[in-house]
N, C-alpha and C positions, 0 to 999 in steps of 0.2 A: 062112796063119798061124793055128793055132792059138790061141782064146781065153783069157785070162787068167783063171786059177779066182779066186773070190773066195775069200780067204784075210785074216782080219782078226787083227790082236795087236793087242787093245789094255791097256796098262796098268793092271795095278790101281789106281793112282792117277787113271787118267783119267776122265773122267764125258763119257760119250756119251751120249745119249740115244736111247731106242729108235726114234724116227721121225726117221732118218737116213738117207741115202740112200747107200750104199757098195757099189762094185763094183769090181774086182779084189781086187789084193795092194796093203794098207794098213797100216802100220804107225803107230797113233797112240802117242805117248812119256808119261810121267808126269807127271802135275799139268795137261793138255790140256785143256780143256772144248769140245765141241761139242754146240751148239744142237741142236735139233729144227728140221725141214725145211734143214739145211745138203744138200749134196752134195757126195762125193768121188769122182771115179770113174778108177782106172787104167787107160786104156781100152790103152794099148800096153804103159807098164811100170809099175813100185809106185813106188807114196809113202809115202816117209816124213816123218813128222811127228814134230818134236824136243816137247822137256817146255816146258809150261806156255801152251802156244797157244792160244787164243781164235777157236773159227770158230761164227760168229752166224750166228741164221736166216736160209736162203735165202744164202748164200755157197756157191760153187760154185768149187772145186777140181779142177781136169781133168791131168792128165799123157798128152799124147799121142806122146810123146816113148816110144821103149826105153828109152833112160837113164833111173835112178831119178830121180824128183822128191824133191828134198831141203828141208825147209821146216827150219831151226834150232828155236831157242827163241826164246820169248816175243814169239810173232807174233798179231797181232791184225786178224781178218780182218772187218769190218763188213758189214754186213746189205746183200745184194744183192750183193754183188762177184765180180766171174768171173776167178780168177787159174787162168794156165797154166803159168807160170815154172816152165824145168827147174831152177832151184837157188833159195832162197832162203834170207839169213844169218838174224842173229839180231836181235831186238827193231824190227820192219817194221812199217806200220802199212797196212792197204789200208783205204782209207775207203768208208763207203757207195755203191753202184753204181761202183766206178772196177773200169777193166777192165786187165788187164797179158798181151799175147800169149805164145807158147810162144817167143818169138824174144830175151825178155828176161830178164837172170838179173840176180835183184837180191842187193847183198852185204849190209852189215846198217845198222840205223838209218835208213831210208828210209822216206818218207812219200809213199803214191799217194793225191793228194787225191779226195775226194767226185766221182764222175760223172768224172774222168777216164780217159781212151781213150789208153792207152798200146800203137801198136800199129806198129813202127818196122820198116822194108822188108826190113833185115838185123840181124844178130846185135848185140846191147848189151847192155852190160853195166851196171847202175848203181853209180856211186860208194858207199864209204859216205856218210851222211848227205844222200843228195840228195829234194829234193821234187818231185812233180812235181804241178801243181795246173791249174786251167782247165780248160776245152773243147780248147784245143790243145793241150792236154801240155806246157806249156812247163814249165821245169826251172829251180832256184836250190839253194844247198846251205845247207845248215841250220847253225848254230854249235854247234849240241850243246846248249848251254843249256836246262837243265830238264829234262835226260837223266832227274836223279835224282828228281825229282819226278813224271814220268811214270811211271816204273818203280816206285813205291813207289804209284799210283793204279793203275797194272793190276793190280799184287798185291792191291791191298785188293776189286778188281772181281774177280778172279778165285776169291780166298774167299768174296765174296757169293755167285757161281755156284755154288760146287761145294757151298754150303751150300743155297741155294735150287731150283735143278734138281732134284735129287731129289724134292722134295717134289711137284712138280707134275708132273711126266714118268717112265716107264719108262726106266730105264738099261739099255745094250749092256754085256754083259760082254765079255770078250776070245776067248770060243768060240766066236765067231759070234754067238751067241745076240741 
C-alpha cells in the first residue's frame, strides 16, 4: 500500500497554528481552531473536520481506518485526548485524557468524560446524548439541558481563541505552509 501524501485544506476561516502535527490528507472546515502541539494524522485514509471545532494541545486525532474519518461541527476536543472514531456527529465533547477506539462512531451531543477508556471488543455506536464517565466507561444519557448554554460558552471560547492564537503563535495557511 502506498503512503498517503500529505495534502492539507484548510479554511480561510480556520486558525491552525504553525506547530501542529499533520500527516496525510486533512481537511480542516471553517471557523475550526487548532491548538499548537495537537496531532492529526491520516495514517490509512483522510479526515475530515467540519466548522467550528476545537482541538487543544496535545489531542491526538488518528484515522486508521480507509474510510474517511468524519468529525461534524462544533466538537470540542480537550487537552491530552486520543480519539480514533471512524465518524463523529455534531456538538461532542471529549474531555481531558479520555480515549475513544477506531471501533466506536459516536453520533452527536455526547460527552466522553475526563480520563475515560472507551475501548469496546466490537463495533458501537453511541446514542445521541449519551455520557460516558469513570475508569470503567460506564455510560447514562444526558437530558439535553443546558444544550443552549453550552453552545453559546463555546462560541464565546471560540472568538477568544481565534482572537488570541494569532497573537502568540504562527498560523498554518491552507497550502501546506
Amino acid at each position: 500500500m502506498p503512503p498517503i501524501r500529505d495534502k492539507f485544506t484548510i479554511h480561510s476561516k480556520a486558525v491552525v497554528c504553525q506547530d501542529v502535527e499533520l500527516k496525510g490528507d486533512i481537511t480542516i472546515g471553517s471557523g475550526s481552531i487548532v491548538h499548537p502541539k495537537a496531532t492529526i494524522f491520516a495514517i490509512a485514509g483522510p479526515i475530515v473536520i467540519g466548522m467550528g471545532c476545537i482541538i487543544e494541545e496535545g489531542a491526538i486525532l488518528v484515522n486508521r481506518r480507509k474510510e474517511v474519518m468524519r468529525i461534524g461541527d462544533d466538537n470540542l476536543f480537550e487537552i491530552g485526548c486520543r480519539i480514533e472514531s471512524p465518524s463523529i456527529g455534531n456538538f461532542n465533547t471529549f474531555s481531558t485524557r479520555s480515549r475513544v477506539h477506531h471501533t466506536v462512531r459516536v453520533t452527536s451531543y455526547c460527552v466522553i468524560g475526563a480520563g475515560a477508556l472507551l475501548v469496546p471488543t466490537e463495533d458501537q455506536t453511541l446514542e445521541d446524548y449519551t455520557v460516558i464517565y469513570g475508569p470503567a466507561a460506564e455510560q447514562r444519557t444526558w437530558s439535553g439541558r443546558g444544550k443552549v448554554q453550552e453552545a453559546d460558552l463555546r462560541r464565546k471560547h471560540a472568538e477568544y481563541l481565534r482572537e488570541m492564537l494569532p497573537k502568540f503563535n504562527r498560523l498554518r495557511r491552507g497550502d501546506g505552509t
